[in-house]
MIFIGU-293699 format. One record per residue (C-alpha): residue in one letter; x, y negated, z negated. Coordinates in steps of 0.5 Angstrom, whole numbers, plus 2048, in hexadecimal, padded with zeros to 3 digits. Each point is the difference from the previous one (the first is absolute). Layout:
<sites>
aXYZ ...
</sites>
This chain:
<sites>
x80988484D x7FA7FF804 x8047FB805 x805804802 x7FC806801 x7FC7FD804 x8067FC804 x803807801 x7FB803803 x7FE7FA805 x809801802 x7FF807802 x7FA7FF804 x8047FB804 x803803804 x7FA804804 x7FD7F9800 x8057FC803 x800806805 x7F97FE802 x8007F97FF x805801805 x7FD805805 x7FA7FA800 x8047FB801 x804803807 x7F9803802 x7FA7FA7FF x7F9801801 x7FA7FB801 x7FA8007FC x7FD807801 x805803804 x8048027FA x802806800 x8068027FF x8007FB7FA x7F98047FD x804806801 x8057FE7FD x7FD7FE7F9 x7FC805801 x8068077FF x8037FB7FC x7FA8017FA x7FE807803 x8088017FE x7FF7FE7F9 x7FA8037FF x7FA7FB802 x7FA802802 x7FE7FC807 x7FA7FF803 x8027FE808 x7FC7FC804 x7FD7FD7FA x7F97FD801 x800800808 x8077FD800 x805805804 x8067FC7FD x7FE7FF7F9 x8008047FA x7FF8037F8 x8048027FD x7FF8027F9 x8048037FA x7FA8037FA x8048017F9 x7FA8047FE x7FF7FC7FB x7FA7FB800 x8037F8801 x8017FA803 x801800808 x8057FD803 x8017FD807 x8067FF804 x7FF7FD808 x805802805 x8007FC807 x804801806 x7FD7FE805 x8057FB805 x7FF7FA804 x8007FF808 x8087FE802 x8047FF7FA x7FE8087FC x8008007F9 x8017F87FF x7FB8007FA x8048057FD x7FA806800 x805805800 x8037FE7FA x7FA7FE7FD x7FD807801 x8068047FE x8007FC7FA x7F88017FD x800807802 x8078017FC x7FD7FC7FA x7FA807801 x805804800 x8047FD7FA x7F98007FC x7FE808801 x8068027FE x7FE7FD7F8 x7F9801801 x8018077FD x8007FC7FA x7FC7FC800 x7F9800803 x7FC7FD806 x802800807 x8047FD806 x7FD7FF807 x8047FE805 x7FC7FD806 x8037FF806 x7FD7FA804 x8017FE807 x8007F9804 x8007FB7FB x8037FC806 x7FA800803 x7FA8037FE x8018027F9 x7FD8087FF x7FF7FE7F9 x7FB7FC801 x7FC805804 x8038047F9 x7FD7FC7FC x7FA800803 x800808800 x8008007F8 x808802801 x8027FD7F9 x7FA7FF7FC x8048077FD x8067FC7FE x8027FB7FA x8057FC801 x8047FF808 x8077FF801 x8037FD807 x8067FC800 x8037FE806 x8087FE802 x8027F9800 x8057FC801 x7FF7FF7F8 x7FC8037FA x7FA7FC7FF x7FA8027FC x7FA802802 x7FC7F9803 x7FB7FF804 x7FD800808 x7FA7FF804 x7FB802802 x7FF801808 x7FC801805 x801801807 x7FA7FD805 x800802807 x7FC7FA804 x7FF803808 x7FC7FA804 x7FC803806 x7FF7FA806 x7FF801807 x805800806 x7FF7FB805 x8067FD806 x8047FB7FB x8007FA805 x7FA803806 x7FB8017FA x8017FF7FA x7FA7FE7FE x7FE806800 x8048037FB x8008007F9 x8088007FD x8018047FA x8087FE800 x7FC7F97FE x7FC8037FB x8078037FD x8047FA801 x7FA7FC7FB x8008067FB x8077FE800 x7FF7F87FF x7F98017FB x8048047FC x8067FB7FF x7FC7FA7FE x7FD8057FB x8078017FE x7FF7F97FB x7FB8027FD x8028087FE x8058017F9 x8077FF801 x8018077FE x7FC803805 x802802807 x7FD800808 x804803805 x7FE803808 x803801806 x7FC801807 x800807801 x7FC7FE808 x8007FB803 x7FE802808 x803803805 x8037FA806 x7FF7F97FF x7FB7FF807 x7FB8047FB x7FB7FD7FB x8018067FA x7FB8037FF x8038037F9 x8057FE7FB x8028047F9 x8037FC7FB x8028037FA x8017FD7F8 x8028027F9 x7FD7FC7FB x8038007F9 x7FE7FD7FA x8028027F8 x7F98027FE x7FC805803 x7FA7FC7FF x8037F9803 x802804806 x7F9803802 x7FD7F87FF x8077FE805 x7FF804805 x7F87FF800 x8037FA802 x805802806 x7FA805803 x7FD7F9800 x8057FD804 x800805805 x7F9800801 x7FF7F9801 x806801806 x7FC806803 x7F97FB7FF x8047F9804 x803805806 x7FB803800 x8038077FF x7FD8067FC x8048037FA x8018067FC x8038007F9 x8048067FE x8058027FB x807802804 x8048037FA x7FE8037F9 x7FE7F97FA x8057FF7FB x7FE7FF7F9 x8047FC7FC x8058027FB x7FF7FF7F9 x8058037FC x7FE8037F9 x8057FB7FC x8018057FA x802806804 x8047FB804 x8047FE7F9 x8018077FE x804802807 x8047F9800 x8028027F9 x803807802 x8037FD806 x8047FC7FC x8018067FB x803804805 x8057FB802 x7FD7FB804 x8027F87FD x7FD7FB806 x7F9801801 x7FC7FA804 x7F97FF7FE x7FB801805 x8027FF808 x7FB7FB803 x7FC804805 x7FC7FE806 x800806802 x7FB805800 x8018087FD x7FB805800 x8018027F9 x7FD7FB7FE x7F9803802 x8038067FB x8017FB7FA x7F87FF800 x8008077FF x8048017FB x8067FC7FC x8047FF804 x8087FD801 x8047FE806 x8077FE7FF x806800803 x809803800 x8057FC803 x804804805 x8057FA803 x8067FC7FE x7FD7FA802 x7F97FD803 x7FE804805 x7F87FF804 x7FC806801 x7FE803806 x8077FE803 x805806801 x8057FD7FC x7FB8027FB x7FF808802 x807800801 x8007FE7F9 x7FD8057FD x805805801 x8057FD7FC x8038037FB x7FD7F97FA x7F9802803 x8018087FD x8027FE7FB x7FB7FB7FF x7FB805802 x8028047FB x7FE7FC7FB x7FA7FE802 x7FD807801 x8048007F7 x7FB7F97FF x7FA804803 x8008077FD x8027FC7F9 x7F97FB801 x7FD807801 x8028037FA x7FE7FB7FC x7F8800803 x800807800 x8028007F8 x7FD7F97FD x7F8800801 x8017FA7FD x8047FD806 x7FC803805 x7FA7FD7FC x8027F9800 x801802808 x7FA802802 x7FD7FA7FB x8047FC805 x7FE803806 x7F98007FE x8007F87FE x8027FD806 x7FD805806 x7FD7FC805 
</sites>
């Protein structure tokens, strides 16, 4: 039986995953300094026969890994992270996430001899940051590949939903510095310009959708409190649901901040400080079809979509290619992520066998793509009606 097969050989590869999972774990690594992580994954599908393309794209801790049947077919993608987040290491649980996503690479590539197609691993840094697969996506990575599969650890399972889109703005205000209390008339306080970008933006805040979010902090503020600042830095992300509602949200940011710059009388530069997220759109009948073999393989509760207002770099892939995001749950009992009671958690022996299953649920959904046109059309069909 096909389910069995495809369980067995996600046991066996548990071990060697567990052992690297484990090795990220105690060994957390930063956006782009990851690698340790990326060598990891890398001998690992070397070992079983991939083919890998280092420092794939410019990026020195990505990677392609790529596993050809020879025979001509649908490509199938999997996306491993494993970058750490700073103080409390894999508290998002990328160590798991990565061993579990390229486990599901290698548990394919070991049917595909009867089969057709390919598996591409790709191994994607700093999604805690600034996401390599925008600059990925902008670069032509996926646009080979039909279906895109990463699933995340969680404290539940919950199928594929939604996340928004985001852009991460720097305001940097320029004034002059003059003596605070001797002359302050001759000084142009950039903090000021900082501080009433902050005030414009909260009285926007009425007139914004409830989904949407604006958030900042003030990076510089001047240097002794006797001197006018002559710079300030205040940084924002801006999310909304949709794509084209957040370009016209943070039109309207930009313009709070320019009318405070105008009042101080400050200059101001606008930049982007971090790579923009798209927003998520999960491809409803792959997302049907994963959720179908996830309960075949022994998994009985699984939540509808998590509500999320976050932001995922992911999501700029799902308007490349049909695309879905669930997530595993890996605990006993409701955990929060980026803590470490949540990186401790993926160690336990619920989150491997979990992972076992979850990597079963994502070969079986391949399987199906890879030997039903007919799906894989009704897919692209949907990918196509609601790209954005």
């Amino acid at each position: 039986m096909m389910i069995d097969k495809v369980l067995d050989i996600a046991q066996e590869l548990k071990q060697e995953l567990v052992e690297v999972s484990e090795f990220i774990l105690e060994n957390p690594e930063l956006g782009y300094e990851e690698f340790m992580a990326c060598k990891a994954h890398v001998d690992l599908l070397k070992k079983h026969g991939f083919e890998v393309e280092e420092e794939y794209m410019g990026i020195k801790t990505a990677f392609k890994a790529v596993y050809d049947s020879g025979k001509p077919g649908p490509a199938i993608a999997y996306l491993s992270e494993y970058d750490a987040l700073p103080g409390i290491g894999h508290g998002c649980g990328h160590n798991l996430l990565g061993t579990t996503n390229t486990g599901a690479g290698i548990a394919l590539s070991k049917l595909l001899k009867d089969y057709c197609g390919k598996v591409v691993v790709y191994g994607t840094p700093a999604e805690e940051t600034s996401g390599a697969k925008v600059e990925m996506t902008e670069k032509g990575a996926f646009d080979e590949i039909d279906i895109a599969i990463e699933v995340h650890p969680s404290d539940k399972h919950y199928m594929s939903g939604a996340s928004l889109a985001m852009q991460a703005i720097q305001f940097t205000y320029r004034g002059r510095a003059a003596h605070a209390a001797a002359d302050p008339e001759h000084g142009i306080n950039a903090l000021d310009a900082a501080i009433n970008t902050f005030n414009n933006i909260n009285a926007l805040r009425e007139h914004i959708k409830s989904s949407s979010r604006i958030h900042g902090i003030i990076t510089e503020g001047g240097k002794a409190a006797n001197i006018v600042p002559e710079l300030a830095i205040a940084q924002f992300y801006v999310r909304a649901t949709t794509k084209t509602y957040l370009e016209e949200l943070v039109e309207k940011v930009k313009n709070c901040a320019r009318g405070a710059a105008m009042a101080a009388g400050a200059e101001l530069e606008i930049s982007n400080y971090e790579a923009s997220y798209d927003n998520l759109v999960t491809n409803k009948i792959l997302s049907e079809t994963y959720t179908k073999w996830l309960r075949e393989v022994g998994v009985e509760r699984i939540e509808g979509p998590r509500e999320s207002f976050g932001s995922l770099d992911v999501g700029n892939v799902s308007h490349i290619v049909p695309t879905i995001h669930p997530y595993f749950g890996i605990c006993e009992k409701e955990t929060a992520g980026h803590t470490r009671e949540f990186a401790q958690a993926t160690k336990t022996p619920l989150a491997y066998d979990s992972m076992v299953k979850t990597m079963a649920a994502m070969v079986l959904t391949a399987v199906e793509v890879i030997t039903d046109k007919d799906l894989l059309a009704r897919i692209r069909d949907e990918f196509n009606s609601t790209r954005k």
